[in-house]
N, C-alpha and C positions, 0 to 999 in steps of 0.2 A: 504494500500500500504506500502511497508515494503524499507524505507531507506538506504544507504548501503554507510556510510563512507569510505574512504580513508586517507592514511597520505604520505605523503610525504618527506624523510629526505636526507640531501644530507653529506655523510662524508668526512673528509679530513683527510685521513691518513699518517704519515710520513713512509720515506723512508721502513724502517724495514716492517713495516706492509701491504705495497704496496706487497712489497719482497715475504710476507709470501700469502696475498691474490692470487698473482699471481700464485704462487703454487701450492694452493690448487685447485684453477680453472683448472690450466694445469692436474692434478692429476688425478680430477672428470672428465674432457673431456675423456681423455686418458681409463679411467674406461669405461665409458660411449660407447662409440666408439668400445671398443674392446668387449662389452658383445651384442652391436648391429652388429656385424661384426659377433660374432658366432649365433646366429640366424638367419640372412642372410644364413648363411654355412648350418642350421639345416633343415631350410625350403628347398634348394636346395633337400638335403637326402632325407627327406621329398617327394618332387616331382618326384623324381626320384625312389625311391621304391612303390610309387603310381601307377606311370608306367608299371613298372615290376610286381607288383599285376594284374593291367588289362589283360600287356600280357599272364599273366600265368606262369612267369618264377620263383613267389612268390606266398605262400598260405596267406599270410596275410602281413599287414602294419604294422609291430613295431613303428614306428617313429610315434611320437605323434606331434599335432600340435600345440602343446602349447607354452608360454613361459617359459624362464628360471626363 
């Protein structure tokens, strides 16, 4: 049976660093949200030229269903 440690730390950073951490969180969210927001957008295309393949109004589906 194979064990699995954890650690635990708790930091206390002043003002400056608070400043800076909070930043960077806001930055990566922002990031994060907007490259989920065009894939949302991609699949939509996606969906919708699947459509128009069925109907026949397209001979094939470009729009890949991948991730970015």
């Amino acid at each position: 049976m194979q064990v699995k440690k954890a650690y635990k730390f708790r930091i206390y950073p002043n003002q400056k660093q608070m400043v800076f951490i909070n930043k960077t969180m806001g930055c990566s969210r922002l990031v994060y949200n907007y490259f989920v927001g065009k894939q949302k957008e991609k699949d939509a295309y996606w969906y919708i030229v699947n459509e128009m393949v069925q109907n026949g109004q397209l001979t094939k589906n470009n729009w890949k269903g991948e991730f970015f």
